[in-house]
N, C-alpha and C positions, 0 to 999 in steps of 0.2 A: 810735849804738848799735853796739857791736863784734859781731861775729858769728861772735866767739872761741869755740870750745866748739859749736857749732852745726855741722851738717854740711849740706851742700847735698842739697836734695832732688833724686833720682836724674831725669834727664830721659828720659818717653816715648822710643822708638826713631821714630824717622817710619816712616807707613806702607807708603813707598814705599821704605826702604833693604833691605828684603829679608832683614832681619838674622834677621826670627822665622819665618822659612821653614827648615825643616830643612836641613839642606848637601847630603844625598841626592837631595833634589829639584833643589835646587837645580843642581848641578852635572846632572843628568840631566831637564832637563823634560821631555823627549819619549819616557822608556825604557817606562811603558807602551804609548803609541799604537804604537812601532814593535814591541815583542812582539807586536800583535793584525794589524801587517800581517803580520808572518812568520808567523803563524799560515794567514792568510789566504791567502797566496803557495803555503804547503806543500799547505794543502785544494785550491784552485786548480789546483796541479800536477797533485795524483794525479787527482782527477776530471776533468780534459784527457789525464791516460793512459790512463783509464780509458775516458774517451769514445773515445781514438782504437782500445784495446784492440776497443770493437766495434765498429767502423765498419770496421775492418780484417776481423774476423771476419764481420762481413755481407757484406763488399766477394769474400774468399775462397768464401763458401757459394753466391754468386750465379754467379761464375766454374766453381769444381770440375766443379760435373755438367755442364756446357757440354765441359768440357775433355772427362771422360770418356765424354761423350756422341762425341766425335768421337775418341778412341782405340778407341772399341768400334766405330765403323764402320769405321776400318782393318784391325781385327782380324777384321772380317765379311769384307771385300773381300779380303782374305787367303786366308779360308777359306774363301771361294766365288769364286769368279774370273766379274771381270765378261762376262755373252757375247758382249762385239764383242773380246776378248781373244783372241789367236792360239793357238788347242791347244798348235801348234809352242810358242809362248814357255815356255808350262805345262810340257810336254815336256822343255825345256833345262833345267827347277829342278830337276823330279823325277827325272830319268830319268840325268843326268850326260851328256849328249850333251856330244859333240866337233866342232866345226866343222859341224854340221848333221846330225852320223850318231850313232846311239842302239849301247847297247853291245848286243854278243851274245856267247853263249857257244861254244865249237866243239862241232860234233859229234862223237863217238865213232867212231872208224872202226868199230866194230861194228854202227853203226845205218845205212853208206852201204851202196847196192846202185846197180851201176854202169845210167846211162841212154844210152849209147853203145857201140858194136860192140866196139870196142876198151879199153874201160873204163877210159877218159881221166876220165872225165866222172861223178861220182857225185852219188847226192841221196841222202836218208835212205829207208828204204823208203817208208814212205808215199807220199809225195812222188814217189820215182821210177814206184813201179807207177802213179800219174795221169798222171803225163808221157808214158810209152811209148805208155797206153791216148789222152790226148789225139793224139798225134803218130800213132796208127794213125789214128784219126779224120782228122786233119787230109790225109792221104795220099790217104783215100780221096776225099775233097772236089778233089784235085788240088793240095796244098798242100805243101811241104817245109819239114818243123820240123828245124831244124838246131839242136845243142846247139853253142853258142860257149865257154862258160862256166859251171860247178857249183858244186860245193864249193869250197873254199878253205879252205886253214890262215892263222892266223893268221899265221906265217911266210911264206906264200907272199904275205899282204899286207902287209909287209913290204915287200918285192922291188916288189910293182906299186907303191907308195904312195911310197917315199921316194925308188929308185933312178931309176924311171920320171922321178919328177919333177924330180930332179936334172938328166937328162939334159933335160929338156925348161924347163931355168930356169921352174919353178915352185915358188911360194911355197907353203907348206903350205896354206893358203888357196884358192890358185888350184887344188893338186892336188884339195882335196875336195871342188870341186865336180864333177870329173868321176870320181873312183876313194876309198874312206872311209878312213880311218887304220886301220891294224892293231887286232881286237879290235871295230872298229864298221861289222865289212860282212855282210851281209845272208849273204854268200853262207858265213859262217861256221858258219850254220845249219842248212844242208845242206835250204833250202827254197828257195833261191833258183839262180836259172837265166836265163842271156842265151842269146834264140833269136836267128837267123838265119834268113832264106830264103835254102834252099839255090837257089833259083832265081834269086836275085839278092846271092849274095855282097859284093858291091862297096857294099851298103846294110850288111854288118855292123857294130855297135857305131854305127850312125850314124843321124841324126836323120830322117837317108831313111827307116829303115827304117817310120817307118808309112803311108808311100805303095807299099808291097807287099802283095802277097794272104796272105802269112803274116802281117803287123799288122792286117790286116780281118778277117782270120778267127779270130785270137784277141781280137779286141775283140765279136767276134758269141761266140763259143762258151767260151772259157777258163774262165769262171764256172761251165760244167759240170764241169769236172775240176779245179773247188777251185783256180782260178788267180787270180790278179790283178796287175796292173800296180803297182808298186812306187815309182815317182817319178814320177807324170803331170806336166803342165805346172804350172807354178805351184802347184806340191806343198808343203806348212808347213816342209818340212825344210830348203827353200832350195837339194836339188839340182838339179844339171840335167836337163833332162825326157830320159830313159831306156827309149822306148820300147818296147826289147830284156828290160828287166829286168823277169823276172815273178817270183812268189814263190807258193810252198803254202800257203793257208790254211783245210785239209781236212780238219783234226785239231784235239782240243783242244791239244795241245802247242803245234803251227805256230801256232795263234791266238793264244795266252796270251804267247805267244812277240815276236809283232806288235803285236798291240791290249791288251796290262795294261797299266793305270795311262798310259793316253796320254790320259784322255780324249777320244777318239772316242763319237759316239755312232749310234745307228740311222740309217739311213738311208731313207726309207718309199719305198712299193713299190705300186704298183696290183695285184700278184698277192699271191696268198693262200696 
């Protein structure tokens, strides 16, 4: 029988040729699953920045007041100075010292009144009417207060301070331990005075001198006539011990003058 005219019936695709799979798929089997990882990947991220966002902020909140906690004690210890601290050191912030000596101002020659015969020798009044009346005192005791040294210009320290030291190969260093740089000597004040025993000249300006009855006798009495010793041993300033150098402090001026802003304080006293 011919099967002219007849057309062949169409043949099934097998199930396995993949033919009746669309081509989009086809070509792409895995394009959903990998959209749901990158999905997953981006969530992932941000909540790991997120997480780290505070663990960074806890880690900072726990540290900060630690920090500030110990900038604000610096900032105490600053502003209180602890008490095993040297006045001296305190002194050298506040005060502008030079090599151990604190600044002064000069006196007026209107405010000197001479404390020697000859009036070589001046101090401010004050100052000099305690001097003569100590120095009567000290006469009648059997004692000779001798004036070595007064007033002094700025100029004149000068001359003792650079020239002195020149000639004596000294370092500016080495001079201020023994004489103060121009502008930072005591005796610019017109309250300061080196005594001598005229009974033993050869002790002047010298560490002898307070193995004389003019260094006994002002360590017993000067305090009455508003005196005091100016660089004792082991003095904060670092000079050398001066036991010639005494100084007025019998007025508010001479005081304000000596003890402002040095941080010094009271001294206690078994008298009333």
């Amino acid at each position: 029988m011919s099967n002219a005219g007849f057309s062949e019936k169409p043949q099934k695709p097998s199930p396995d040729s993949g033919e009746d799979i669309p081509a989009a798929l086809r070509d792409a089997p895995d394009a959903p699953r990998q959209g749901k990882r990158l999905s997953l990947l981006i969530l992932g991220g941000v909540a790991g920045f997120i997480l780290l966002a505070l663990i960074s902020g806890l880690i900072f909140f726990i540290i900060a007041p630690k920090k500030s906690a110990q900038e604000s004690s610096t900032i105490s210890t600053t502003a209180s100075p602890d008490p095993s601290v040297n006045p001296s050191d305190i002194q050298a912030q506040t005060n502008g010292s030079l090599l151990g000596h604190l600044p002064y101002d000069e006196a007026p020659e209107s405010e000197l009144a001479p404390v020697s015969n000859d009036g070589r020798f001046r101090m401010r009044k004050s100052a000099a009417q305690q001097f003569l009346a100590m120095q009567t005192a000290a006469r009648s005791a059997g004692v000779n207060l001798t004036v070595i040294s007064a007033f002094r210009s700025v100029k004149e320290q000068e001359q003792l301070f650079f020239e002195i030291g020149a000639q004596r190969n000294q370092t500016p260093a080495q001079r201020a331990s023994l004489s103060a740089p121009p502008g930072y000597s005591e005796h610019h004040t017109g309250y300061a005075v080196d005594i001598g025993d005229g009974n033993v000249p050869a002790t002047n300006l010298s560490a002898n001198f307070e193995k004389t009855k003019a260094y006994e006798w002002l360590s017993q009495n000067a305090a009455r006539f508003r005196f005091e010793l100016s660089f004792p041993k082991d003095n904060p300033q670092g000079v050398s011990y001066e036991p010639w150098h005494w100084r007025f402090v019998g007025d508010t001026h001479s005081l304000e003058t000596f003890y402002k802003a040095k941080n010094l304080k009271p001294v206690p006293t078994s008298q009333k």
